[in-house]
N, C-alpha and C positions, 0 to 999 in steps of 0.2 A: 526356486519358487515351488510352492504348494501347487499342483493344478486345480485343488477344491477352493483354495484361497480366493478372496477375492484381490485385485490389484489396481492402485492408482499410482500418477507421475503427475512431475511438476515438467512443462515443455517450456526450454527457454533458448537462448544462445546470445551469450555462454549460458553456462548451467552450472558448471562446477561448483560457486560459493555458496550456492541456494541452502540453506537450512532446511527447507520442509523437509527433507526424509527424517529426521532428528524426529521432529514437530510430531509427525503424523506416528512415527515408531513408535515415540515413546504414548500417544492415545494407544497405539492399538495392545502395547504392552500391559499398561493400567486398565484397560477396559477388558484383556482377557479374551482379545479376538484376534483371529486368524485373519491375516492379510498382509501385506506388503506394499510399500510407496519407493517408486525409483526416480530418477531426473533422467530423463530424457535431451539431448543437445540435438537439436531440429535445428537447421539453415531454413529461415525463409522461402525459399524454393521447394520446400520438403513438406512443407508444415499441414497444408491440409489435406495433402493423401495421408499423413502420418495420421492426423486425426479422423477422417473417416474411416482408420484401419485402427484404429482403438484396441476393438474389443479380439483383432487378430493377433494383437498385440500383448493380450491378455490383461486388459485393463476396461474397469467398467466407468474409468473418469479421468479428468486429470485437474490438476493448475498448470494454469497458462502465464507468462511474465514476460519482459521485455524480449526480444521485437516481437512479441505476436496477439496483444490482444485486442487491437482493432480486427486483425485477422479472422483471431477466435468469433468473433462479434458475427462477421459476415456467413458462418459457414453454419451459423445456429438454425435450426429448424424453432425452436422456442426459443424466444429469451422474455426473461423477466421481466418489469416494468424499469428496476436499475440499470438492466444493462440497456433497454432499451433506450433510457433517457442519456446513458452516459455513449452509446455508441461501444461499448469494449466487455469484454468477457473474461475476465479469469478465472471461474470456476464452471469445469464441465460435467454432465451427467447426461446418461438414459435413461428415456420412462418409455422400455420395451426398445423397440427404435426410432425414437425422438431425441435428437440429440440436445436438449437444455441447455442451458447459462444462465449464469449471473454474472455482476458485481457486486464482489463483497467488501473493496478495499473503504466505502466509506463509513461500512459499520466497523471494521478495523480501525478507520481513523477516530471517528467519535467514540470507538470502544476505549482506546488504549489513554486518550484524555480525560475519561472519564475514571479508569482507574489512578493514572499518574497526578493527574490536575485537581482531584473533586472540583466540582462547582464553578469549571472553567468557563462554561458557557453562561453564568450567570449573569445579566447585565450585558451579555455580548451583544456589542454593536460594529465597532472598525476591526480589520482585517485586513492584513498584509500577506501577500502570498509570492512566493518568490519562483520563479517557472511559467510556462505558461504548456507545457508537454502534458500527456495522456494522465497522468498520477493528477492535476493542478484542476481537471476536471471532477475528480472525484473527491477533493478536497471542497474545492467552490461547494458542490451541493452540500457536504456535511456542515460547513459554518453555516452556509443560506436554512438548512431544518434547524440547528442549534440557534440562529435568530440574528445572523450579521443583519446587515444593512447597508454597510458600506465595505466593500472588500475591492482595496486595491491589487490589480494584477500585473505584477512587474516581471519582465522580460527583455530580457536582451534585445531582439528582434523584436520590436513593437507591434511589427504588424500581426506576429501568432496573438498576441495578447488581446489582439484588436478582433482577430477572429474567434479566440475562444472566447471571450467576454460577451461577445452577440449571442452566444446561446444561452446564458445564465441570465438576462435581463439586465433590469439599469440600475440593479446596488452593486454591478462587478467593472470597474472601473481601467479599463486597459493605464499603465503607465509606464513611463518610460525609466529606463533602469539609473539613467542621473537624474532622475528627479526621486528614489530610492528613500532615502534621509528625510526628504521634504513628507514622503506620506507615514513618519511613523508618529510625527503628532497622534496624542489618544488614539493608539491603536490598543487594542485589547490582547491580541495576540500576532505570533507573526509565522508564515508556517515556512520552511524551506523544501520545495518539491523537488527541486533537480537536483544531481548526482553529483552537484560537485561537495566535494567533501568526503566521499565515498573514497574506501582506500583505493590505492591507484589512480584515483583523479585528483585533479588540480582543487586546493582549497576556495571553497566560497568566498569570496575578497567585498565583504560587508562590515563598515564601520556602525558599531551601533551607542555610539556616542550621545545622539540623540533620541535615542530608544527608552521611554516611559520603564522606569522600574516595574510597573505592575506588570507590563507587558508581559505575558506566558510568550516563551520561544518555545519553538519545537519543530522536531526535523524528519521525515520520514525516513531518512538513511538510518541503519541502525549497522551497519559496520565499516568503521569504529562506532561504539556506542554512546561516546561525548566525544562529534565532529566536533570542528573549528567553531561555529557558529554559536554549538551549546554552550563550548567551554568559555568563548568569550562574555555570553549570556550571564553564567555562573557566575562567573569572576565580579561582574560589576555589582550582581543581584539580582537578577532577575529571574523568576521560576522559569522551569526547561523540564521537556516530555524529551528523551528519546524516542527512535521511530521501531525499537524491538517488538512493543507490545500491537502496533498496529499490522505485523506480520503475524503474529502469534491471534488473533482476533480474528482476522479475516480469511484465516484458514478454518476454523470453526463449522461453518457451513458445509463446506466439501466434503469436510471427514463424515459429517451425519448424514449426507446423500449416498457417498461411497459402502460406508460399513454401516448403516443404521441406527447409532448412537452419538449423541449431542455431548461430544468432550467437553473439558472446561477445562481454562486458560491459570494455571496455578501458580503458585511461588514457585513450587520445585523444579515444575518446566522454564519458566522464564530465567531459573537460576542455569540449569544445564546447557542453555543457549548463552545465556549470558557469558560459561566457563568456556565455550567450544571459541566463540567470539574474542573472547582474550587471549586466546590460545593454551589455557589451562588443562582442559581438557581432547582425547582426541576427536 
């Protein structure tokens, strides 16, 4: 490490898979600035002396990702209006010694539909969302600005879906995960929030049989890059978002707080993730 450098991390556990170092290296390569981004593996029990000791650490930010960003939320001295509405924080920063946040995973999410999808939100009215965990929150508000109206929220446990649903008002519809099929009558789009599908977990077990042709699928995992759910999506006809581009979008914001320059989300970068992900690359 530089000591004049400046330096950020992504704090997770585990850590190991995380792409940001990739993400952020190759900004600071193309943009011709000194600085460095590492991933941090923080236990729960660790996490917030880790992050009051930041800048001891030599780090003037970080991203934050599973288990810790309800955590991150709690320990902010500012947070944004996003994070304050979502309750969770993945992106951190100093203004002197004020420690900030935000959320930025739902400009990520309506970033990466809007490049994948054009015009997906056009006429958007039903919505299907599958999860009802800390990601299905930040999902909920992107459809509700892009213009749902009816967004069913399916989850295994009923009751989370019962409790997240009370905070998004009455177009977010808790439902139960066998009545699944029954709500994708004219849905517009359908999103998958939880991890199943991700390598190393158990496949999403979704018939979509009954699923409107037009319906846009799309999945926020993005490795593998066509889960179960897309490729079944594909097969029949239906347009599909991978969830690469909503990783790549929602890092955007950190890196211009960190190093001072507003990166941008390009073919070349999405291709070099894309090669690391298929294991093409190292």
């Amino acid at each position: 490490m530089n000591g004049t450098s400046k330096g950020a991390c992504v704090i997770g556990h585990p850590i190991a898979h995380s792409r940001s170092p990739m993400i952020h290296g190759y900004w600071l390569k193309q943009l011709g600035l000194e600085g460095h981004y590492n991933r941090e593996d923080i236990l729960p029990e660790n996490f917030a002396l880790f992050v009051r000791s930041l800048r001891e650490h030599g780090y003037v930010g970080c991203n934050v990702t599973l288990p810790h960003k309800e955590a991150a939320f709690q320990l902010l001295d500012r947070a944004s209006p996003r994070a304050q509405q979502l309750q969770v924080a993945n992106t951190l920063w100093f203004e002197g010694d004020v420690l900030c946040g935000d959320n930025t995973d739902v400009e990520g999410f309506v970033a990466n539909l809007d490049e994948r999808a054009p015009q997906w939100d056009k006429n958007l009215k039903k919505a299907v969302v599958l999860g009802a965990g800390g990601a299905a929150a930040s999902i909920i508000v992107g459809l509700q600005e892009r213009g749902a109206t009816d967004i069913r929220l399916v989850n295994r446990t009923y009751e989370k879906a019962e409790i997240l649903a009370k905070r998004f008002g009455t177009s977010v519809h808790p439902t139960r995960w066998t009545e699944l099929t029954d709500s994708f009558d004219d849905a517009d789009i359908l999103v998958n929030t939880t991890s199943l599908g991700m390598k190393g977990q158990a496949e999403l077990d979704v018939d979509l049989d009954l699923l409107p042709l037009k319906t846009l699928v799309t999945d926020i995992v993005y490795v593998p890059l066509e889960t179960g759910i897309l490729r079944q999506a594909k097969q029949r006809g239906n347009p599909i978002a991978d969830g690469l581009g909503m990783l790549l979008y929602q890092a955007v914001p950190g890196f211009e707080h960190w190093f001072g320059k507003r990166p941008k989300v390009t073919l070349e970068l999405r291709a070099l993730i894309e090669d690391n992900i298929k294991g093409l690359s190292a």
